[in-house]
C-alpha positions in Angstrom: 0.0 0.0 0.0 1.3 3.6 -0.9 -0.2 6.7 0.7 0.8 9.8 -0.9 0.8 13.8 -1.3 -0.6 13.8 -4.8 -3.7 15.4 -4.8 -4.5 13.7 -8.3 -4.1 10.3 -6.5 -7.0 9.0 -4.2 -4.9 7.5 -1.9 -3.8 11.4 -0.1 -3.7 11.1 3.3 -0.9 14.0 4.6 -2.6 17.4 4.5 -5.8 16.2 5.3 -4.9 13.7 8.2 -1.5 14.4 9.4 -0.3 18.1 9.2 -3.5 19.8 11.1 -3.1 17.2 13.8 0.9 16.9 14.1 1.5 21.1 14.1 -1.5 20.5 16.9 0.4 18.4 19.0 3.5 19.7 18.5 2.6 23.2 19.0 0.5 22.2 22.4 4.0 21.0 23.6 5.8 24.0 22.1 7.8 21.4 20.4 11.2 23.2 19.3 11.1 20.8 16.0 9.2 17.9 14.6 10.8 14.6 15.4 10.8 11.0 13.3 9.5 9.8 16.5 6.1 12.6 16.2 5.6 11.2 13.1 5.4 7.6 13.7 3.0 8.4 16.5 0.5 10.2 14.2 1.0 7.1 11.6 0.4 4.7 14.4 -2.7 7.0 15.6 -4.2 7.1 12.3 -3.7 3.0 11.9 -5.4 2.4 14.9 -8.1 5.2 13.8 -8.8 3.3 10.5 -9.4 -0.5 12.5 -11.6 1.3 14.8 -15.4 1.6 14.3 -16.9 4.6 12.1 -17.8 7.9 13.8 -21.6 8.7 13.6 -20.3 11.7 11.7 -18.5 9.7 9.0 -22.1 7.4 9.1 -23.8 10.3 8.1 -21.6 11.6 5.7 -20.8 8.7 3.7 -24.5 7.2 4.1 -25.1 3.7 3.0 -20.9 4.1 1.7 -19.9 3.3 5.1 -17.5 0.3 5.7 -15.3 -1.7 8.1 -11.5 -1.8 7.7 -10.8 -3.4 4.4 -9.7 -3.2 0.8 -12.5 -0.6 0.2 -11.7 1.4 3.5 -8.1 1.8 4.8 -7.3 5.3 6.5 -9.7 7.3 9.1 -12.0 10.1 6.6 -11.5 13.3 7.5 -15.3 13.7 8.7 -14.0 11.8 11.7 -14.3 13.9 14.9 -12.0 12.0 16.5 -9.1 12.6 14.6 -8.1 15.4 16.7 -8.7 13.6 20.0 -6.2 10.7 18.9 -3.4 12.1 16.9 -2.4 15.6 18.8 -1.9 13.6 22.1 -0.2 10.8 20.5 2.3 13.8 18.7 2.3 15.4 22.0 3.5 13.0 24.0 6.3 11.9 21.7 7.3 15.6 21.5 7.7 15.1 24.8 9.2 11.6 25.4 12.0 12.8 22.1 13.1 15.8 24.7 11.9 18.2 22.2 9.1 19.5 24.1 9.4 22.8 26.1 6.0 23.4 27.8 5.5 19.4 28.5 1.5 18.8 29.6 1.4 18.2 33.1 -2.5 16.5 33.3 -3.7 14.9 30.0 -6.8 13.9 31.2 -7.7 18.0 31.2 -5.8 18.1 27.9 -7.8 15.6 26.0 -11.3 17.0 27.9 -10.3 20.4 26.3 -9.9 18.7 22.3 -12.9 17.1 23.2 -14.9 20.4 23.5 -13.6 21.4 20.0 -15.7 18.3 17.9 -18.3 17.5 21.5 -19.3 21.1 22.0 -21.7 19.6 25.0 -18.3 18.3 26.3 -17.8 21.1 29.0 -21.9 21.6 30.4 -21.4 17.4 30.9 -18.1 17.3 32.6 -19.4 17.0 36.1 -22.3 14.7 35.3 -19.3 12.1 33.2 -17.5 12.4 36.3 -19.8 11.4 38.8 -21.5 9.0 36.2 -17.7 7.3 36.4 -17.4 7.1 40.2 -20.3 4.3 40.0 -21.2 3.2 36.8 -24.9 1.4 36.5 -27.0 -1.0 35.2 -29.2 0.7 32.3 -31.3 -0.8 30.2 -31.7 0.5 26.1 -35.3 -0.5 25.1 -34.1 -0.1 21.4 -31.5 -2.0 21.7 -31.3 -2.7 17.7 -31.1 1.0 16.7 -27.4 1.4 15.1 -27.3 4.9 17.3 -28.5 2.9 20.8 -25.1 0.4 19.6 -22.7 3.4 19.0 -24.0 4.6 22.1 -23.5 1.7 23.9 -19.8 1.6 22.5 -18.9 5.5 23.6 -20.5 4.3 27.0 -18.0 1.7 27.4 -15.2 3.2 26.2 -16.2 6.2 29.1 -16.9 3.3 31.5 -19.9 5.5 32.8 -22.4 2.3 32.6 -23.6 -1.5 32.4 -25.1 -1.5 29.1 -28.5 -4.3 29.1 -30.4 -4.1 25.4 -34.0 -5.3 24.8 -33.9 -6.7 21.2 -33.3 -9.1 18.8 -29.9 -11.1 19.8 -29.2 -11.7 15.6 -30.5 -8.2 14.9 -28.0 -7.0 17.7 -25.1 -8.5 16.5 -25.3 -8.4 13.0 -25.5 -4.4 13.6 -22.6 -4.3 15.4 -20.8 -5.9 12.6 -22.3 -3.5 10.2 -21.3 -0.8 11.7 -17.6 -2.1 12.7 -18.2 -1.5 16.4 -15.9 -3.3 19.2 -18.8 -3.8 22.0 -19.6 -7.8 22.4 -22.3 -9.6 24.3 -21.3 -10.8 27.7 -18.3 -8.8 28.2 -19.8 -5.0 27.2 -23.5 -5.7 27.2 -26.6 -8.3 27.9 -29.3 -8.4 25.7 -32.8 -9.6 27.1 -35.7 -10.7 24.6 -38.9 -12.2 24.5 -37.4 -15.4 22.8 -35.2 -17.8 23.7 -33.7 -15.5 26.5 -33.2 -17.5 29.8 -33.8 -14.0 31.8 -37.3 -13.3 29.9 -38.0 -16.8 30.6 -37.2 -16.9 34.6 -38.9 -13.6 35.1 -41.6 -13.5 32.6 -44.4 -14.0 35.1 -43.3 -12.1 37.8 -43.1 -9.3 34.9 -47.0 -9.5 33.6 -48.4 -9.9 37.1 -46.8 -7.4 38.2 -47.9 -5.5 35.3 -51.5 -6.6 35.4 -51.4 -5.6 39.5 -50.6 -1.9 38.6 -53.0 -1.9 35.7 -56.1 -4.3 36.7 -58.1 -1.1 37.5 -57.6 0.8 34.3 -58.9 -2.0 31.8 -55.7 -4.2 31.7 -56.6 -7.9 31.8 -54.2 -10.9 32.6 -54.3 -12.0 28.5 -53.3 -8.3 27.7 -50.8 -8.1 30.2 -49.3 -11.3 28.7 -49.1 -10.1 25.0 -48.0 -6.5 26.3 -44.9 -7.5 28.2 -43.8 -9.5 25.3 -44.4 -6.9 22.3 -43.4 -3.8 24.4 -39.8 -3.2 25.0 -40.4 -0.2 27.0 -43.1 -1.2 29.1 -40.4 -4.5 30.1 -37.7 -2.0 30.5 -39.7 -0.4 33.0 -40.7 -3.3 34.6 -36.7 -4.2 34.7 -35.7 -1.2 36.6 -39.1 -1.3 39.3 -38.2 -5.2 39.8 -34.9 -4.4 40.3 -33.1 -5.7 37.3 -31.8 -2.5 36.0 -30.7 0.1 37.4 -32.7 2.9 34.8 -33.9 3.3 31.4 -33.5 5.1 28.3 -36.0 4.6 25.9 -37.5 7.0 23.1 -35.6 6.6 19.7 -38.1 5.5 18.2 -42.4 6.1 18.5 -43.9 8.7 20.2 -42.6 10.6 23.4 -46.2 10.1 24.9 -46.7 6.3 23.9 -43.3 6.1 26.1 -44.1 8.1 29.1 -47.2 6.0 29.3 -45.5 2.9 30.0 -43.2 4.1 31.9 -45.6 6.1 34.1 -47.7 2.9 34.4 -44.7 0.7 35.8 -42.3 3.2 37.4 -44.5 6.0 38.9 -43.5 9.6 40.2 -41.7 10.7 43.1 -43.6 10.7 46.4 -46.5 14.2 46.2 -46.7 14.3 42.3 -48.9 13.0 40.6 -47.1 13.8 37.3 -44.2 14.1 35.1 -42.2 16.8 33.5 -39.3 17.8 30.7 -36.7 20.0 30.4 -34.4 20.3 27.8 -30.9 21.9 27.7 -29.9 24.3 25.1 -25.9 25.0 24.6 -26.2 29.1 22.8 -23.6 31.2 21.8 -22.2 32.7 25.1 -25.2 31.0 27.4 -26.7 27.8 28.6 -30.3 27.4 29.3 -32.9 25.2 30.5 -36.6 25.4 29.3 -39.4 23.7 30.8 -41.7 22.1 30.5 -40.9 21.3 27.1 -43.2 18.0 26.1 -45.5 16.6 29.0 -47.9 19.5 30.3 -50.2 21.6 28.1 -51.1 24.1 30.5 -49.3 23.7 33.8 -51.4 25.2 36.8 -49.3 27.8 39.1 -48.5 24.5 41.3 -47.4 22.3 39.1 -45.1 24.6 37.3 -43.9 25.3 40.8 -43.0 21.5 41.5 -41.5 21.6 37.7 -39.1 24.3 38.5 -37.9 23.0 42.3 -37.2 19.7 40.4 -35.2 21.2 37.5 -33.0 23.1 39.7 -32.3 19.6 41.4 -31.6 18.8 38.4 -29.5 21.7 37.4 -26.7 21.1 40.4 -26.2 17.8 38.9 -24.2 20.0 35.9 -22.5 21.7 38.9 -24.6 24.8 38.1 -26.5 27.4 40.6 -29.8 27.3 38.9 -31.3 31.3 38.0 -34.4 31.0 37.4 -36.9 33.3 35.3 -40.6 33.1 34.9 -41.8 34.2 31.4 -44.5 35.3 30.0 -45.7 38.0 27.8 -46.9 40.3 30.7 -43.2 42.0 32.5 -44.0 42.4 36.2 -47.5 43.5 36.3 -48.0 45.2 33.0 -50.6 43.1 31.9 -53.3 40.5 33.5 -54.2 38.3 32.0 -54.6 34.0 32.9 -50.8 33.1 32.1 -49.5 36.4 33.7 -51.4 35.5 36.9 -50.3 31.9 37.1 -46.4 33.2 36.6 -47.0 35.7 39.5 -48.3 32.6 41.6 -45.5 30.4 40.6 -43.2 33.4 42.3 -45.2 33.1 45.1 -44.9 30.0 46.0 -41.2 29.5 45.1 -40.7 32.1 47.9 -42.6 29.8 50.0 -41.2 26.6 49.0 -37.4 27.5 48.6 -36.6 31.4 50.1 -33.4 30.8 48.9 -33.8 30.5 45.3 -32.4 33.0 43.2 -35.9 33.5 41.2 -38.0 36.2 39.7 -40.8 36.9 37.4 -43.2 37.4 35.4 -41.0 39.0 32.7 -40.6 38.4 28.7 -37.8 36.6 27.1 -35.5 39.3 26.6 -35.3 40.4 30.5 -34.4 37.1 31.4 -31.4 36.9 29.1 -30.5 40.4 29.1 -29.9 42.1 33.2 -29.7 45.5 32.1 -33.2 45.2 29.9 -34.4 43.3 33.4 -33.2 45.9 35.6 -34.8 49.2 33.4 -38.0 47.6 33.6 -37.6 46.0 37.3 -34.9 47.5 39.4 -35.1 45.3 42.2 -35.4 42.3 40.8 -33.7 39.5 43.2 -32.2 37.5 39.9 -28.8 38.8 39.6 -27.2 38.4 35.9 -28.5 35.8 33.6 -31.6 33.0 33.8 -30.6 29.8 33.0 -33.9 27.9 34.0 -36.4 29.5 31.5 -39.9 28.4 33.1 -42.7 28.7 29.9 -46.7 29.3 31.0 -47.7 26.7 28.5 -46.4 23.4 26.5 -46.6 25.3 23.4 -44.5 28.2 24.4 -42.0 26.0 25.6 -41.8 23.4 23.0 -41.9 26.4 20.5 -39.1 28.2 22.5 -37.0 25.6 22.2 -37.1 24.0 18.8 -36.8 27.6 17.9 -33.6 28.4 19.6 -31.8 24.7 18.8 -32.1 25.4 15.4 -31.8 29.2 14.6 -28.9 30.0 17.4 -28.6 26.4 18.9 -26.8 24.5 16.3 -29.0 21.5 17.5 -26.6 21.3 20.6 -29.1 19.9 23.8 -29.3 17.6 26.0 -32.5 16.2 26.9 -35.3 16.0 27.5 -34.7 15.3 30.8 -37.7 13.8 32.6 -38.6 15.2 35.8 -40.7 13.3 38.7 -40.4 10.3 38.0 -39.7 7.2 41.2 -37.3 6.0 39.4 -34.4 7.2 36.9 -35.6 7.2 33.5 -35.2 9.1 30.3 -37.4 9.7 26.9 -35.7 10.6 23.8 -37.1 11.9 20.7 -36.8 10.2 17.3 -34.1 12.9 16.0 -31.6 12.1 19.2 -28.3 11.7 17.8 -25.7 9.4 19.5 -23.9 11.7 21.7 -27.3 12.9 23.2 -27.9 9.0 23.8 -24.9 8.7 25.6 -25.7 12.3 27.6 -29.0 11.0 28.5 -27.4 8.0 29.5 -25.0 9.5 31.6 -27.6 11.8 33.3 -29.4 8.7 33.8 -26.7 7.0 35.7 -25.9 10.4 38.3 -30.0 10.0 39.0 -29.5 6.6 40.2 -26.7 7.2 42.1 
């Protein structure tokens, strides 16, 4: 094989894959030249790089053209995010065992977590929650365990070692994905799979898992036949009942089917915390400059004054978790008194009993958009408002001004960087993605999930 410089040849791999990447690591280690010894460590980086498994990135980019290391696919494409993680530490660190480095890096962990943030731009706002996600990793069960993001999920999870990965699906299905997509994760020593067939676990448990089912749900219409047939063709619903048995430690479920279908089961099974009778969302959006949370972004139409008051004490629970003091600003379309109408009323009442409920919350309200973000338009209209400098918990009147809100923002300023949405309420830890979660916010959610079962 011959790699070249020729950019009439296909088989070009310096410019794009070595120079950004060896001046990166050389430079990081003020390198007074560029050893033969550099070199061979960006080679051996990009060899390793080009057995490993496909990015979700290069996935998208190259569609159904993806491919395993072979005659077809034999050097990392330059789509790969990961290039920059690999090859500028590997340079750096032979810059510095050749003596040529004068500014040698003293803690590489903080190194890599900074070339992280350049391709994982929700690297920094998930820092503390990886960290304490890796102090005791859990058991957490994938309900689509055959979706090719779940799998890539599964493999960044290990490679963090932030969880126990179990998947509900089809065992062939399972693996025959994996080898699709060129991952390294295999059964028994990464990841369990449970299903409905041929599965000793579904076997041993199977009617402790529809009775129990059928107890929860005799009163609403659920009979023991239905219970049956729903435990075996719903792998959220069994998910559920793996983590309020005791099997699992949480669940992530949502990739695919509707968020509501989802939060039915799981409400069913699992339940809220102890004085609420409901669930909530909030989703995390990463701005230019800011990061905010907006709630409640999918359960709720229209929240009464106490409900959006238990949403908001929960999100700032929630919030600390990111090692964040939570601001929080109540919105609405009124600005502290100027007009009154339903929703300005409920905000005011919300304030009220926050002040009740948690004195020391840094809260205030009712005010528009704008006066959250912005303290000096805040403080023209409201000079003594107790919120110092920016919101970041953005508390919506109404379902459709938050979900608006935020699909809004993730596109048009957001760059579709969130996390979420994070459920809120519920007994035990469990998360609902959307359809359109990519594999990073998979293995977010998945991290979150672990920190709430902790």
């Amino acid at each position: 094989i011959i790699c070249t410089g020729r950019s009439d040849y296909p088989n070009q791999v310096n410019n794009v894959l070595c120079f950004p990447f060896i001046f990166r690591g050389a430079l990081d280690v003020g390198a007074t030249k560029i050893t033969e010894e550099m070199k061979m460590a960006a080679v051996k980086a990009i060899a390793e790089l080009a057995r490993a498994e496909q990015s979700e990135v290069a996935a998208r980019a190259y569609g159904e053209k993806v491919a395993s290391f072979g005659p077809e696919y034999l050097i990392p494409n330059p789509f790969d995010p990961r290039l920059i993680v690999k090859i500028a530490p590997a340079v750096a660190k032979a810059g510095m065992d050749s003596g040529v480095a004068t500014r040698p890096i003293q803690d590489w962990d903080a190194y890599i977590q900074g070339l992280n943030e350049f391709v994982y731009h929700s690297g920094m706002i998930m820092k503390p929650v990886f960290s304490q996600a890796k102090l005791a990793p859990k058991r957490i069960v994938f309900a689509e365990g055959e979706d090719e993001r779940v799998l890539r999920a599964v493999q960044v999870v290990r490679d963090e070692g932030i969880a126990h990965p179990i998947l509900i699906g089809r065992p062939a299905e399972i693996r025959r994905r994996i080898e699709s997509a060129g991952l390294r994760i295999r059964e028994g020593e990464d990841f369990e799979i449970v299903y409905s067939e041929n599965c000793a676990f579904f076997d041993e448990h199977y009617e402790e898992f529809w009775t129990t089912y059928h107890r929860l749900m005799e009163r609403k219409g659920v009979s023991p036949d239905f219970a049956r047939r729903e435990v075996r063709r719903r792998a959220t619903l069994y998910g559920s009942l793996m983590v309020k048995l005791g099997y699992a430690d949480g669940l992530v479920c949502g990739t695919f089917g509707r968020h509501e279908t989802h939060r039915e089961y799981v409400q069913s099974v699992i339940g809220t915390q102890a004085g609420l009778d409901r669930y909530y969302a909030m989703n995390l959006l990463m701005l230019p400059g800011r990061t905010v949370f907006i709630g409640d972004t999918y359960v709720n139409y229209d929240p009464t004054a106490e409900q959006l008051t238990d949403m908001a004490l929960l999100a700032c629970e929630e919030i600390r978790n990111f090692g964040i003091t939570p601001k929080v600003a109540l919105l609405s379309h009124s600005t502290f008194g100027t007009e009154d109408t339903p929703t300005s009323l409920k905000m005011r009442e919300v304030l009220a009993r926050l002040g009740e409920r948690a004195p020391e919350l840094e809260v205030e309200g009712e005010m528009h958009g704008d006066a959250a973000l912005d303290e000096h338009i805040r403080l023209k209209a409201f000079p003594n408002s107790r919120l110092k400098g920016q919101a970041n918990l953005l508390v919506m009147p109404t379902l459709d001004a938050a979900n608006i809100s935020f699909n809004l923002l993730k596109v048009a300023a957001g760059d579709n960087l969130t996390v979420g949405p994070i459920i809120l309420g519920a007994a035990k830890p469990v998360n609902i993605l959307t359809p359109t979660a990519t594999v990073r916010r998979i293995v977010n959610m998945t991290a979150l999930t672990v920190v709430d079962a902790g």
